[in-house]
C-alpha positions as CSV (number, residue, x, y, z in Angstrom):
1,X,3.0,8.2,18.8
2,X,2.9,11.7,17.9
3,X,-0.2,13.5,16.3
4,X,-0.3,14.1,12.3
5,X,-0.2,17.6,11.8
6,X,-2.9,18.2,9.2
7,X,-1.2,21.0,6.3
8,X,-2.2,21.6,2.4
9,X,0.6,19.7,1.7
10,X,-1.0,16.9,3.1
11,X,-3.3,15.8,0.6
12,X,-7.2,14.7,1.2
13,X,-8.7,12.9,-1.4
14,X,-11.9,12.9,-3.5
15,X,-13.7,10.4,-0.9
16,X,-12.1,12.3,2.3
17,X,-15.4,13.7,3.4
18,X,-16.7,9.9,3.1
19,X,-14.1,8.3,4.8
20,X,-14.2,10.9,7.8
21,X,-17.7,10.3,8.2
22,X,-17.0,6.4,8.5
23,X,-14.9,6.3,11.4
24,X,-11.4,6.1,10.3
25,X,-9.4,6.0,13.8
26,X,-6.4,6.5,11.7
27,X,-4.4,7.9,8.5
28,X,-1.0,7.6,7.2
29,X,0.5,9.6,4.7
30,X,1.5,8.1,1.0
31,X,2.7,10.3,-1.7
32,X,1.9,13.1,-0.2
33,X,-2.0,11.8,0.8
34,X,-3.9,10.8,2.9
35,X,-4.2,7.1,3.5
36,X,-6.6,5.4,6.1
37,X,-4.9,2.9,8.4
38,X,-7.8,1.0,10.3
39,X,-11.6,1.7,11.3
40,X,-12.6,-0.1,14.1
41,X,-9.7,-2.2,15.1
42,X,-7.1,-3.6,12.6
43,X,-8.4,-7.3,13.5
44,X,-12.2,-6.1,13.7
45,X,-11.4,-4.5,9.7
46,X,-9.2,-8.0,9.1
47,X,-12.4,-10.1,10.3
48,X,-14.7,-8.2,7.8
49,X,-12.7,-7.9,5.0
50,X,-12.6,-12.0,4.7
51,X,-16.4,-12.1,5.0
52,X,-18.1,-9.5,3.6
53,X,-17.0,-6.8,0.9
54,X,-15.1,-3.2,1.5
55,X,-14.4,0.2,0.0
56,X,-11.2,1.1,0.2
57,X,-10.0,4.6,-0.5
58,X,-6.5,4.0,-2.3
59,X,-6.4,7.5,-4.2
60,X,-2.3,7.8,-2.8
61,X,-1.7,5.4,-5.9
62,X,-1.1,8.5,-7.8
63,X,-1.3,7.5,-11.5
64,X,1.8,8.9,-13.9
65,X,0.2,9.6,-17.7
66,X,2.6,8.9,-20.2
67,X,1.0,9.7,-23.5
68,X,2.8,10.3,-26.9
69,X,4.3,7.9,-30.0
70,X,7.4,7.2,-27.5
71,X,5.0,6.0,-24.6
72,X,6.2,2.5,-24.5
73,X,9.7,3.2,-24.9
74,X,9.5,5.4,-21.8
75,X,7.5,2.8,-19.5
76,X,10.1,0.2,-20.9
77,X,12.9,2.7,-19.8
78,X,12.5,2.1,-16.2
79,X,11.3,-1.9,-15.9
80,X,13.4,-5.1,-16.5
81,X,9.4,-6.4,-17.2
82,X,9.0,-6.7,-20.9
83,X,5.6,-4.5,-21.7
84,X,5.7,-4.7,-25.3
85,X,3.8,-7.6,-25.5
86,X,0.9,-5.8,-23.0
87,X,-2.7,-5.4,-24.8
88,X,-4.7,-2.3,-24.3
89,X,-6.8,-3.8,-21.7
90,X,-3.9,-5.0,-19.8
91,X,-2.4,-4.7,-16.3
92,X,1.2,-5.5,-15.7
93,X,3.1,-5.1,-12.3
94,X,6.6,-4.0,-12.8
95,X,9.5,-3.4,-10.9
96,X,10.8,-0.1,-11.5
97,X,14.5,0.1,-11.4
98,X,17.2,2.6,-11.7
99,X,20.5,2.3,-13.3
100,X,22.5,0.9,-10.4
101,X,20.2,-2.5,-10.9
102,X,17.8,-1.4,-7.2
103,X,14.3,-0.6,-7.1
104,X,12.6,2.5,-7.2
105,X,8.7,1.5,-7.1
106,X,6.6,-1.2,-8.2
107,X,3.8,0.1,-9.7
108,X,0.5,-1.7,-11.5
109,X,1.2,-0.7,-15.2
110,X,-2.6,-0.1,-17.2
111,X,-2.3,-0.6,-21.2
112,X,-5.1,2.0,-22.3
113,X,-4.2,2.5,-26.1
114,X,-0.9,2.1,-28.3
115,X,0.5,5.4,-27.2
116,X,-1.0,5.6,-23.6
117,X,-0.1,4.3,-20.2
118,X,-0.7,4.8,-16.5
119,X,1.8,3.8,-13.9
120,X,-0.4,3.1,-10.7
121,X,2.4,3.8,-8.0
122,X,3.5,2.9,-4.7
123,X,5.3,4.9,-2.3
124,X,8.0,7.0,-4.2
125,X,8.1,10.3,-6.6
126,X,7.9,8.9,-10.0
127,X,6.7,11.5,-11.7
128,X,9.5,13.8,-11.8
129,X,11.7,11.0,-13.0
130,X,9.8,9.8,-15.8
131,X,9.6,13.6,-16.6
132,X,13.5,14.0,-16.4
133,X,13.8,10.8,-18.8
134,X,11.6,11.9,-21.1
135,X,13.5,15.4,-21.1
136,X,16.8,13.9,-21.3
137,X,15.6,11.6,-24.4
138,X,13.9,13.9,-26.0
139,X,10.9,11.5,-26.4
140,X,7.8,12.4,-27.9
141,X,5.5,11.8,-24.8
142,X,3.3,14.1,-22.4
143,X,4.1,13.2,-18.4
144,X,1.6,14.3,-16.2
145,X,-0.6,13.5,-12.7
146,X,-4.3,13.2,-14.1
147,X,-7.2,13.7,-11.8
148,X,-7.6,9.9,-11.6
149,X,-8.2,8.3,-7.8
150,X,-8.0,4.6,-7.3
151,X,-11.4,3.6,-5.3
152,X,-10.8,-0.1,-4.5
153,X,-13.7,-3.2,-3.9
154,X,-12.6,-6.0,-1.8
155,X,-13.5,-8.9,-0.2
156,X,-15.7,-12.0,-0.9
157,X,-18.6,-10.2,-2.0
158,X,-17.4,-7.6,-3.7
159,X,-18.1,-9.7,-7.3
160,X,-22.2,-8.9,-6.3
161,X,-21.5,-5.5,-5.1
162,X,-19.6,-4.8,-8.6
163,X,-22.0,-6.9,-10.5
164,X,-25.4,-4.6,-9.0
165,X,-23.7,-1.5,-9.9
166,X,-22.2,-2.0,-13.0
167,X,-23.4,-5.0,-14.4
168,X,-22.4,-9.3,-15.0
169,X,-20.2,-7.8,-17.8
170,X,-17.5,-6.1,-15.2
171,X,-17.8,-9.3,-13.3
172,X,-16.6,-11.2,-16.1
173,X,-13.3,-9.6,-16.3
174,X,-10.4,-11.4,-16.1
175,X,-7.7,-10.5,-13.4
176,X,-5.1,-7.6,-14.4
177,X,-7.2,-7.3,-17.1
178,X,-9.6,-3.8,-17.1
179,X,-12.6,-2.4,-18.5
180,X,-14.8,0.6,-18.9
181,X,-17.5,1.8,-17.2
182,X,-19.9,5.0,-17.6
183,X,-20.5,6.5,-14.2
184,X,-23.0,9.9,-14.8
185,X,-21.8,10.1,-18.1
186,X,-18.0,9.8,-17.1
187,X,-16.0,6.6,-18.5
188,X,-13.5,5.0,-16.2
189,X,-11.9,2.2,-15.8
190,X,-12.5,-0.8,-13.9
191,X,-10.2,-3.7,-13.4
192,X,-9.5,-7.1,-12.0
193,X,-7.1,-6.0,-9.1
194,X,-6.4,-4.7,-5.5
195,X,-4.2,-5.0,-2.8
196,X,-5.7,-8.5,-0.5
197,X,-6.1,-11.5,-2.0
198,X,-9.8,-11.3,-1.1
199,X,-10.8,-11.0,-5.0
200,X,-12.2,-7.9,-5.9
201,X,-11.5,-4.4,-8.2
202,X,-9.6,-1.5,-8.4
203,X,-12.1,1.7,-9.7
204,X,-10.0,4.4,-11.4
205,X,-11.9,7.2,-10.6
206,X,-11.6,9.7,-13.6
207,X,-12.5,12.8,-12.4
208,X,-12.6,14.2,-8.6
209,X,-16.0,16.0,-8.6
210,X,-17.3,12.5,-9.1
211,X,-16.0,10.9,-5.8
212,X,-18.7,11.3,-3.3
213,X,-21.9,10.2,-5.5
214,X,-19.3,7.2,-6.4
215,X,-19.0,6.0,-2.7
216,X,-22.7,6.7,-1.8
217,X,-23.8,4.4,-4.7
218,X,-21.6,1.6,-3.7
219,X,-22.8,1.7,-0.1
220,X,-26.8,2.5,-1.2
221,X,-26.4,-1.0,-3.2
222,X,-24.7,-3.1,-0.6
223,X,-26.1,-2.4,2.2
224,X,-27.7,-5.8,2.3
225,X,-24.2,-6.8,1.6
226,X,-23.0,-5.2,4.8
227,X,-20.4,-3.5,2.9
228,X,-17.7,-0.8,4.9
229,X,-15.5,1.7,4.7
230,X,-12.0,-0.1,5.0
231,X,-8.0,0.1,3.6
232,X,-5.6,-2.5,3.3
233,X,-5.3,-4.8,6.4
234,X,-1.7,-5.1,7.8
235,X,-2.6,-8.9,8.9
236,X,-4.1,-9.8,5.3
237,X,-1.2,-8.2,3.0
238,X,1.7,-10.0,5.0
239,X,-0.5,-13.6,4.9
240,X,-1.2,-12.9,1.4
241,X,3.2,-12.0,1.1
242,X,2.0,-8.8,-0.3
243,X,5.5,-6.6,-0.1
244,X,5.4,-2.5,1.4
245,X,7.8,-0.3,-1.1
246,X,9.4,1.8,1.7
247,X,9.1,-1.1,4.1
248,X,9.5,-4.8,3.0
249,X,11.3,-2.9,-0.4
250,X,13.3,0.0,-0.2
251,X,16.1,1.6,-2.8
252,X,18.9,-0.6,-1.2
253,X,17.3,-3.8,-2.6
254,X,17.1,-5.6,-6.4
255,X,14.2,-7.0,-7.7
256,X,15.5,-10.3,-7.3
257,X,16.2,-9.6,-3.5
258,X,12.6,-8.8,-3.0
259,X,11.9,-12.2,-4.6
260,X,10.4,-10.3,-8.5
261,X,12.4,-12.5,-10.4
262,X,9.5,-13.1,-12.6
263,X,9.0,-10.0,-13.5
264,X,12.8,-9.3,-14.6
265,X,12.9,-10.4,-18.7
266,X,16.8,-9.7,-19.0
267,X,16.3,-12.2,-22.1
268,X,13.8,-10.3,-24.0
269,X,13.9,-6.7,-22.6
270,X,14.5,-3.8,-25.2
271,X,15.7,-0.4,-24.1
272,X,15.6,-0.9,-20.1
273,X,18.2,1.3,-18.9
274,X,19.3,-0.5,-15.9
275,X,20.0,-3.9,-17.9
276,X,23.8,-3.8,-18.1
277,X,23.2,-3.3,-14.0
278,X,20.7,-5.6,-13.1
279,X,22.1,-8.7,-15.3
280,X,25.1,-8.9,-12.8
281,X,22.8,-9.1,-10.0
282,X,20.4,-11.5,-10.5
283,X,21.7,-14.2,-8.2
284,X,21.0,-12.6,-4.8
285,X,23.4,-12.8,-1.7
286,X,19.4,-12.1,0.9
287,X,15.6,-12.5,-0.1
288,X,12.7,-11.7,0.8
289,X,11.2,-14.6,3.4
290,X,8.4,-15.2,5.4
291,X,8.8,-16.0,8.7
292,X,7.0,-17.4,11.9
293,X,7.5,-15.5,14.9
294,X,6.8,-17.0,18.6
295,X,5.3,-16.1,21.9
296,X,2.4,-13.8,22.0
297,X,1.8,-10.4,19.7
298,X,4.9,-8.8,18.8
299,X,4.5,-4.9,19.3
300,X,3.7,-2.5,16.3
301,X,7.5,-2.4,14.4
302,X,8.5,1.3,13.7
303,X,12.2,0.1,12.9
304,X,13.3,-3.1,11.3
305,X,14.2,-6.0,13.4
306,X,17.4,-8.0,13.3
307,X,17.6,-11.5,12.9
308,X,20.4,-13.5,14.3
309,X,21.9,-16.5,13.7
310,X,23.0,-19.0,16.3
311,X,26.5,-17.2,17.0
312,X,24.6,-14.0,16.9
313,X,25.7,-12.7,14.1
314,X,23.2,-10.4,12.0
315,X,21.7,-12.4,8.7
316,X,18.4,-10.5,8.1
317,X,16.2,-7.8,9.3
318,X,12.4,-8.0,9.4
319,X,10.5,-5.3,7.7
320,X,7.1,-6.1,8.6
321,X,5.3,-8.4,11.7
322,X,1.5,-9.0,13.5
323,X,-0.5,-11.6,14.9
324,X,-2.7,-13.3,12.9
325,X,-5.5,-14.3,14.1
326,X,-6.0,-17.3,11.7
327,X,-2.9,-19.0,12.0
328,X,-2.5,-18.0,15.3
329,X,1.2,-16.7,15.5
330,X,3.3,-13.7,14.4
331,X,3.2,-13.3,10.6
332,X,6.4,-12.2,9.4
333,X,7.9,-10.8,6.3
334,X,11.3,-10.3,6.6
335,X,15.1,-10.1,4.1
336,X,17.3,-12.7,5.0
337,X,20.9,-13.5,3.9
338,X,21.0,-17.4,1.1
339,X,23.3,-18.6,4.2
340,X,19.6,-18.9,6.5
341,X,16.5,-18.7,4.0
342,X,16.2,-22.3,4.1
343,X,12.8,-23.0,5.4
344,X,12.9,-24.3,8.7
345,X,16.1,-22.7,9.7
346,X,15.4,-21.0,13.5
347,X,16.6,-17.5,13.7
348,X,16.4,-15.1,16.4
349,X,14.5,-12.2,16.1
350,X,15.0,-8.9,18.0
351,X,12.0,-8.0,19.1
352,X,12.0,-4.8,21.2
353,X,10.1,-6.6,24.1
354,X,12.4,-9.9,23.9
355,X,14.3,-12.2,22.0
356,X,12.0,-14.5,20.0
357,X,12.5,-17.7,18.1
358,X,11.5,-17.1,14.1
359,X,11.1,-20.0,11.9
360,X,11.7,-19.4,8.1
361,X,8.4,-21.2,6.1
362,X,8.7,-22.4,2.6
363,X,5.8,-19.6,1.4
364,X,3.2,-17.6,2.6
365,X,0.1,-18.0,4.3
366,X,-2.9,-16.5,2.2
């Protein structure tokens, strides 16, 4: 592939200097930063991560601050999720969703007061929307990026890591549920959450000057632990049917394509502006499935692949594929059309190296 052409525009983060300095072989970009892709080998990072404990730099989950008397209507503007009912020490994930009924992002929501929210986002420009509703509205709400980076602790261990640092208290917290802690006289907050299903925490980082004594005092306390640098593990997320916005999700889809039902409270839900939308699309014509797919490692997937039915017609595309080495085959998240998501329908997939057999499972792996 071609080399990443560092620029300004290109974002580092508070823990850059950190990361560098443990080996990152490689970054992507996500809104507008830098995110690390693997360390040592995506299986070697895979293998640790289900053992031992990790620090993931996840600052790209660039926090919108909605603060004001209108906060909640604003969040509820753009989610079919009901969040009136959220308490202040709360996480909600919600589907964010346009007027047209399609998705726009899924971020974490955090509840920290009445009149104050962050919206923990995936890959898509959400600030300048929720600052063009709130224009258009006239609400009474301040929109704004604050100087808050997402520092994440993952893995088995990471319950003792947290639990050294900051005390049996943080341990104790429930999941999507957050807390406070007081890092060199700086509050953040500290919750139940993170992108593996490894268990572990998501540290909101208040404050960038405070990035690099963060990291050192996680490592200085687990070294015992043998905690690493690492990022979220392309093998563990699709086991664990964890979903990519800009790759398993994209603007063409619903939240009930990508399988979010749950999330969508069309019968309680007050002042979502896609509702009149989104209500006449709630029985979807493709889902989100996960698949088997045979032979030996499929190749890294750039562009979706096509899924084909026995006449070789087109009925899905897969968004996301790797070897596992758990469950030894291809892991596979992939959309397919209501006419083939039964599981154990055989599809083929079009893999650029051959045509493979793919076998739709009732669920996930992890």
């Amino acid at each position: 592939m071609p080399y990443l052409t560092p620029s300004i525009r290109i974002r580092k983060t508070p823990f850059s200097s950190r990361v560098n300095a443990a080996g990152v072989k490689a970054y992507t970009v996500y809104n507008h930063m830098l995110l690390p892709s693997f360390f040592t080998t995506p299986e070697e990072d895979y293998r640790h991560l289900k053992s031992a404990v990790q620090v993931w730099d996840v600052s790209v989950e660039r926090q919108v601050e909605i603060v004001g008397p209108d906060a909640l209507r604003l969040v509820q503007m753009t989610t079919p999720r009901d969040v009136s009912r959220m308490q202040d020490d709360q996480c909600y994930y919600v589907p964010m969703v346009d007027t047209s009924g399609r998705m726009m992002n899924d971020p974490v929501a955090i509840r920290l007061h009445q009149n104050r929210f962050w919206l923990s986002l995936a890959d898509s420009d959400m600030l300048l929307y929720c600052k063009g509703l709130a224009a258009a509205a006239d609400l009474d709400v301040e929109v704004f990026e604050p100087d808050v980076s997402p520092l994440a602790i993952q893995g088995p261990k990471a319950d003792e890591l947290v639990a050294r640092v900051f005390g049996d208290d943080i341990v104790s917290t429930r999941f999507f549920r957050h807390k406070t802690i007081n890092f060199q006289g700086q509050d953040m907050i500290i919750a139940r959450s993170g992108w593996s299903h490894q268990g572990g925490f998501e540290l909101y980082l208040d404050g960038s000057q405070y990035g690099e004594a963060l990291w050192d005092t996680l490592f200085a306390a687990g070294e015992d632990l043998d905690v690493r640098a690492g990022c979220p593990n392309l093998i563990e997320r699709i086991e664990a049917g964890l979903l990519s916005f800009g790759s398993d999700i994209t603007p063409a889809h619903t939240p009930f394509e990508a399988g979010l039902g749950k999330y969508c409270d069309l019968d309680t839900v007050n002042g979502f502006l896609g509702y009149a939308a989104l209500s006449k699309l709630s029985t979807p014509a493709r889902q989100i499935r996960a698949l088997e797919v045979d032979g030996p490692p499929v190749p890294a997937i750039y562009d979706s692949w096509p899924l084909q039915d026995s006449e070789g017609n087109v009925v899905g595309q897969i968004s996301s594929s790797t070897w596992s080495p758990d469950y030894d085959t291809n892991v596979t998240i992939a959309m397919v059309d209501r006419s083939h998501w039964d599981a154990g329908t055989v599809l083929m997939a079009k893999v650029p190296d051959a045509d493979r057999n793919a076998t739709v499972r009732a669920g996930f792996w992890g």
